[in-house]
C-alpha positions in Angstrom: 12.1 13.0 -13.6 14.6 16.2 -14.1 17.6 16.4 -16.0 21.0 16.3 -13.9 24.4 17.7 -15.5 28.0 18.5 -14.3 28.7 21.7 -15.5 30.5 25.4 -14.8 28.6 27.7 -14.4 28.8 31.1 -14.7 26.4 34.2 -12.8 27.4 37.4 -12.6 31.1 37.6 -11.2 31.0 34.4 -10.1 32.4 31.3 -11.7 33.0 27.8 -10.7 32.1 23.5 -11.4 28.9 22.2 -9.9 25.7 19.9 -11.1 22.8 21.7 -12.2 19.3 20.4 -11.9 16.6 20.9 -14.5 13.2 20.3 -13.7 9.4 20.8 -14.4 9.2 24.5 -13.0 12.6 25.4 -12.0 16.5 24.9 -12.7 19.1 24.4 -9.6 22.8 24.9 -9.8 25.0 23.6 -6.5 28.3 23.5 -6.7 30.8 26.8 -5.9 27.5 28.4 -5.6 24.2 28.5 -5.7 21.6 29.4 -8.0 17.9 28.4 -8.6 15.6 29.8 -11.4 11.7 29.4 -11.6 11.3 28.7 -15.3 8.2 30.9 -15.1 10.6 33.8 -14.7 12.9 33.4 -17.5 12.8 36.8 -19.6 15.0 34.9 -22.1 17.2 31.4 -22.8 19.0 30.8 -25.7 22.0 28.9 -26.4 25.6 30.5 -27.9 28.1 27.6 -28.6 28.0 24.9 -25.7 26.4 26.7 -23.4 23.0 27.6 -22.6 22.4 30.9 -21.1 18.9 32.0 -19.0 18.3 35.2 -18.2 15.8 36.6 -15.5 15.2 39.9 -14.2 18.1 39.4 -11.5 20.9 38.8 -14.3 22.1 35.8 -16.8 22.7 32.3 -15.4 25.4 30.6 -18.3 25.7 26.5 -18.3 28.6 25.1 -20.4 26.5 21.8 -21.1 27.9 21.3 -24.6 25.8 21.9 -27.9 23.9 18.8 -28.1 22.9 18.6 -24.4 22.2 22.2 -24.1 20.1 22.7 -27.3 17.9 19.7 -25.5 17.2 21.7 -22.8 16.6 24.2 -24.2 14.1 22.8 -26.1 12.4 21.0 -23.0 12.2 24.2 -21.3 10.1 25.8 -24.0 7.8 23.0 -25.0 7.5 21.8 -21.0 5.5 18.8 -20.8 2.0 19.0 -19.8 0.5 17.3 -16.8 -1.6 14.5 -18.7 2.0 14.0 -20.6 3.4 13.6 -17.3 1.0 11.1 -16.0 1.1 8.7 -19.4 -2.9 10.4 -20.3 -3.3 9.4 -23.7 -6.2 10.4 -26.1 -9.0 7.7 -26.0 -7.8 6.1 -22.9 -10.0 5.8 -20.1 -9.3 7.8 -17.1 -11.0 7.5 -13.7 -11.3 10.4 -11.0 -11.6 10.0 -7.5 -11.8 13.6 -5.1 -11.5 17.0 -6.4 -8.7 18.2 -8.4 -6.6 19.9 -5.6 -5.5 23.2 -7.6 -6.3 25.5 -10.9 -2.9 24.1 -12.0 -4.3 20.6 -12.1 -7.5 21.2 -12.9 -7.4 22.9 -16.1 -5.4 20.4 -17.1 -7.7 17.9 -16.6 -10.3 19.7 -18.0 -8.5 19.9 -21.6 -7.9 16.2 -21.4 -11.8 15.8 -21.0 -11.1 14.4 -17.2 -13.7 16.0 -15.1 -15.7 13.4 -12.9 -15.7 10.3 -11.2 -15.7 7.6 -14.3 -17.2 4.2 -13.9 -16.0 0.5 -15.3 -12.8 -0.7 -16.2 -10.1 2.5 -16.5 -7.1 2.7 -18.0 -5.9 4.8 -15.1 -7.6 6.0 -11.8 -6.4 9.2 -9.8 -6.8 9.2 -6.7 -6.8 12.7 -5.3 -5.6 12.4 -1.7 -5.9 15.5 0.9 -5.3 13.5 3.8 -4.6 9.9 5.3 -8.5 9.2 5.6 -8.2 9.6 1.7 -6.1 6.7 1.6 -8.5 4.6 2.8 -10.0 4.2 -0.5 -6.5 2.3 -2.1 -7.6 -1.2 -1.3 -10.6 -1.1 -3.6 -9.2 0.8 -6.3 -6.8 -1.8 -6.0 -8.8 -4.4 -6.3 -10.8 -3.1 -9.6 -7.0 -2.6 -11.1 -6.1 -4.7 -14.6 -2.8 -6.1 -15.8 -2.2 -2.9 -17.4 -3.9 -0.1 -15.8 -2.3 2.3 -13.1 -3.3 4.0 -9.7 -1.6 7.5 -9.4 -2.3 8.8 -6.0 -1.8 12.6 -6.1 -0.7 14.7 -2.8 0.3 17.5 -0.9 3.7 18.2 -0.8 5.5 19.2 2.4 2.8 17.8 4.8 3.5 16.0 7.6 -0.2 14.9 7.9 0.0 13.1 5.4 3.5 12.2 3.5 5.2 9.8 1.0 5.8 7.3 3.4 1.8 7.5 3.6 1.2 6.6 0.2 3.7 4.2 -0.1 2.5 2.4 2.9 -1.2 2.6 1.0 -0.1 1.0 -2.2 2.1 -1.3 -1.3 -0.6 -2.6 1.8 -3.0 -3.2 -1.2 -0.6 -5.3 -3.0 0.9 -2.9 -5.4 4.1 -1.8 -6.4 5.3 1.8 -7.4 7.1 2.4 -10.7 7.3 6.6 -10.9 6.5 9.9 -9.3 6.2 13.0 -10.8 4.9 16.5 -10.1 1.6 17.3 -11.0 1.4 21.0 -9.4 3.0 24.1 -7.4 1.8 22.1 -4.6 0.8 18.3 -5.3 3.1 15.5 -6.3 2.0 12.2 -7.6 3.3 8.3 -6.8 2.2 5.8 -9.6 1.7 2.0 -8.4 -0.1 -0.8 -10.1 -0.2 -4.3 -10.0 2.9 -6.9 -9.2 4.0 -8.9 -11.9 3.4 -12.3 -11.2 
């Protein structure tokens, strides 16, 4: 989940309150304007005082956040987390992979976590790569073959009306299962985590 803040801001000749927004791959001021940054196009980001000031090609965005708070996000944006951090993959666990990895984004990232195939027994975790609702289909089993502590993350387009969030909640929660977090996984895929209801 991103970082929220009430903040001035200040870009260019402009100046005013507002909330900013940090998250995986970008940074989104509202307030007496508007302003969002791709973190891939940062040139610079430092902090002077309280405030933490990002630069792009387009000019210098400044956040009076305070020095604690600022040098913290400052720090998550350059050591982002990584997709397997993301989705709780941890060294020696077993992961199991159902359908393609939808993107190079995603897939190198698997690859480095040694996630590359269809794994078989009991798994720590199962993806579930969904392109579309006929995907979602294959919940109920996955479901079934889920332990106390393990975790289904079904992984999606985003901005799709073929197949949407509503889909995959319907999915896992028709199987039984709860959700407990969502996080981006991609440019393009987002990811809902469910797993089994307490009794």
């Amino acid at each position: 989940m991103g970082q929220e803040a009430t903040v001035t801001a200040r870009w260019g000749d402009r100046e005013g309150p507002g909330k900013v927004l940090l998250e995986g791959d970008h940074l989104l001021f509202r307030g007496a304007f508007r302003v969002k940054l791709m973190l891939a196009d940062l040139t610079a980001a430092d902090v002077s005082g309280d405030s933490l000031i990002l630069t792009v090609p387009d000019g210098s965005l400044s956040l009076d956040l305070g020095a604690a708070k600022a040098a913290d996000w400052l720090h998550r944006i350059r050591n982002p987390r990584s997709v397997l951090d993301k989705l709780g993959i941890r060294a020696g666990q077993r992961v199991a992979l159902h359908g393609q990895a939808p993107d190079p984004v995603l897939a190198a990232e698997l690859s480095r976590g040694g996630i590359t195939g269809d794994a078989q027994g009991n798994a720590d975790l199962i993806l579930l790569v969904a392109d579309g609702i006929a995907d979602l289909d294959a919940v109920t089993d996955l479901a079934s073959g889920l332990g106390a502590r393990s975790g289904l993350w079904i992984i999606y387009p985003k901005g799709r009306r073929d197949i949407t969030q509503d889909h995959v909640f319907a999915a896992g929660r028709g199987a039984g299962l709860v959700d407990n977090k969502v996080c981006a996984v991609s440019p393009t895929h987002t990811a809902l985590k469910f797993v089994r209801r307490k009794a």
